[in-house]
N, C-alpha and C positions, 0 to 999 in steps of 0.2 A: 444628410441623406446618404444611404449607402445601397449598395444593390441588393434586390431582396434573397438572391441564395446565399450571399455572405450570412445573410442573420440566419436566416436557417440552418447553416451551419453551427453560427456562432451559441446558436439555444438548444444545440443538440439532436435535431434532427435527423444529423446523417451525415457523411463527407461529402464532396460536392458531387462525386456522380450516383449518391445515393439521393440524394436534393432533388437534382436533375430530372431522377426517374418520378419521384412523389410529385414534382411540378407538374410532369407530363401525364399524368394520372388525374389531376385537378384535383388533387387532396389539400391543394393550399388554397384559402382567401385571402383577399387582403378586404380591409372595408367592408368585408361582408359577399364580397365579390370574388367570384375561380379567377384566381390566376397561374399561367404557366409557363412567363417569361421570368428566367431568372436574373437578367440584366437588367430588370425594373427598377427603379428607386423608389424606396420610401422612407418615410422617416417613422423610426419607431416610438419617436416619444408622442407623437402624436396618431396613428395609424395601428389600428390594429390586424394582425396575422393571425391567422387560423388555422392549427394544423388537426384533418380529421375532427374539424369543432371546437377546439382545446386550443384558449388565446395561449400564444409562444410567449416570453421572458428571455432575455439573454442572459444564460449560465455566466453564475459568475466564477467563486470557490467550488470545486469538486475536489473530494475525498473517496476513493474508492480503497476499500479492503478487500484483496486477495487469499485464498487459502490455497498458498502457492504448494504444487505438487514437486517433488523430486525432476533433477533433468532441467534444469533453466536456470540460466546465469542469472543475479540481480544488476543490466545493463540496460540501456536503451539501444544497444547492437553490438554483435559477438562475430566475428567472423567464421566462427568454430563452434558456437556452441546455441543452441535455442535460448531466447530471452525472453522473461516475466511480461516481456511487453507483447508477445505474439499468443500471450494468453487473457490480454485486453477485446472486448469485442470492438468490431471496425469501428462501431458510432462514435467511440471516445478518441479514434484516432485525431481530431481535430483539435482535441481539448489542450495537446503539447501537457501531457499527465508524466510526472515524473517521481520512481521508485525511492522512498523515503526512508533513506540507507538502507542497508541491501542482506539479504540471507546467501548465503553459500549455494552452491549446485546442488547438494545432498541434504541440503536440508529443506525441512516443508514445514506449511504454517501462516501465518498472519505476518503479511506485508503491504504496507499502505503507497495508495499513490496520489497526488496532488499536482492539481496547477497554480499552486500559491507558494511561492518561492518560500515570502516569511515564513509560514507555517513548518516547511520542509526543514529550514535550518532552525527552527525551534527544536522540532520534535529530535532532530539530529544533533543536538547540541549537546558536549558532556558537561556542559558548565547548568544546564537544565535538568540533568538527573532524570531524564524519564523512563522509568523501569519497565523493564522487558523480562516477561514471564518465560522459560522454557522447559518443555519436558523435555529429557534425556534419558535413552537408554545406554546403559555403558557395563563394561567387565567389571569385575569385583563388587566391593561393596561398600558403598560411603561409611564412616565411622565419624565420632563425634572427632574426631583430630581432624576427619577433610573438613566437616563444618566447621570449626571453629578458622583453620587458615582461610577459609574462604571471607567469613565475618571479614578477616583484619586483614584481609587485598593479598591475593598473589602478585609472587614477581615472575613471571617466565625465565626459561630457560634463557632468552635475549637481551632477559634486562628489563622488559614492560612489565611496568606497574602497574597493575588492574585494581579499580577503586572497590573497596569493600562491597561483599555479596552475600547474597542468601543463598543455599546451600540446602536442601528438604529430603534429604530419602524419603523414599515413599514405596521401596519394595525392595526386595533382590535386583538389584543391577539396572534401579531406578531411582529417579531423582527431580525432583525439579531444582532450577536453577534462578535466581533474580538479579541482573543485573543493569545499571544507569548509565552504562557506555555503549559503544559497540565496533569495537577494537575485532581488525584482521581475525576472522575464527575462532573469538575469545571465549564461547563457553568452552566447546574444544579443548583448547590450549590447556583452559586451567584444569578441565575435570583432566584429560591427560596427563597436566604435572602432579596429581594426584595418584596417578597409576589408576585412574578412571578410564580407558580408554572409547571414546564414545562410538555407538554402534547404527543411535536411529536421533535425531534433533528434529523438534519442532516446536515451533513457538505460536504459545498460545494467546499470550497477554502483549498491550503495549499501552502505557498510563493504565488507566481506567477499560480500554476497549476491550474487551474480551474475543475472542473468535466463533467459542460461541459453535453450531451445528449448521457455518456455510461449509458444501460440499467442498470435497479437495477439488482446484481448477477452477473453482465459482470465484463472482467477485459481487460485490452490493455497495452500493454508494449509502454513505455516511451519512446522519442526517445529521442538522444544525445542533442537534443538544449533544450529539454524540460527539462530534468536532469540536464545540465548546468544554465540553468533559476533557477529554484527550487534552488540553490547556490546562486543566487544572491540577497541576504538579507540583 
């Protein structure tokens, strides 16, 4: 038995003083019946909830994709700076959703969030190779020499070794970039040890996911083939 605005929270209804309000509204049944107490107990595997008509489920995996705008840190709190998390809408406040490895302040693009740890240190993992697409604009001009060191892994200026890349001109002072890690500002780094200096980053691709025409700032929850997909690397 638990109390019925925990589950409501827990199926994504809303944080708890969003619950609170829909109780008090009688948008919930239980059995078939308004109720608007939210210290009620019921038991969900036998009891059904009703919110607005539509029997409730408790969320379980959530996957939300981001097309994170310029100006936000990838943190769960900044003391200084605006975070990817204050561009989550309230409802998922509950979910404990967390940024699955992280883009720079300046840069924008496709960044996923989850409440499945496994998943997070999958997709995070450089022993997993999971390729990340990015466009880049930058100074100069790639030549078949920046391609080719990219192929066979830069060393940085510091010594880090970056595991072999792909490397795409695709314009004047254009490029995309593919890479299976995701090391400290590492497209960055490398297109600058090339005398690439970069000017606008965003990433498009991550495995299979594409970003695709969600607005900049928007985010859309994942669906099960597409989270399945994303695994298959």
């Amino acid at each position: 038995m638990e109390r019925l605005d925990k589950f409501l929270s827990d199926c994504g209804a809303g944080t708890r003083s969003q619950v609170k309000i829909i109780l008090k509204n009688g948008r919930v049944t239980v059995d078939g019946k308004p109720e608007r107490e939210g210290s009620r107990k019921i038991d969900p595997d036998t009891q059904s909830v009703h919110l607005d008509g539509e029997l409730l489920n408790r969320r379980g995996r959530v996957v939300v994709m981001l097309n994170k705008p310029a100006g936000f840190v990838t943190a769960t709190e900044d003391k200084n700076d605006k975070t990817v998390m204050q561009l989550l809408p309230a409802e998922y406040g509950h979910l404990e959703l967390r940024p699955v490895g992280r883009l720079d302040k300046a840069t924008e693009g496709l960044l996923l969030f989850t409440n499945d740890g496994d998943l997070l240190h999958r997709l995070i993992s450089p022993k997993k190779e999971v390729p990340k697409l990015y466009y880049a604009k930058h100074e100069g001009a790639a030549t078949e020499e920046d391609v080719k060191a990219f192929a066979e892994g830069i060393t940085l200026g510091d010594g880090t070794k970056c595991l072999p890349a792909i490397l795409q001109p695709v314009g004047p002072g254009e490029s995309l970039v593919t890479v299976c890690e995701g090391k400290y500002h590492q497209v960055r780094r490398m297109l600058a040890s090339r005398s690439l200096p970069v000017t606008y980053l965003e990433r498009r691709q991550e495995g299979k996911l594409m970003l695709g025409d969600l607005p900049r700032g928007q985010i859309r929850e994942l669906t099960e083939a597409e989270i399945s997909a994303l695994l298959e690397v």
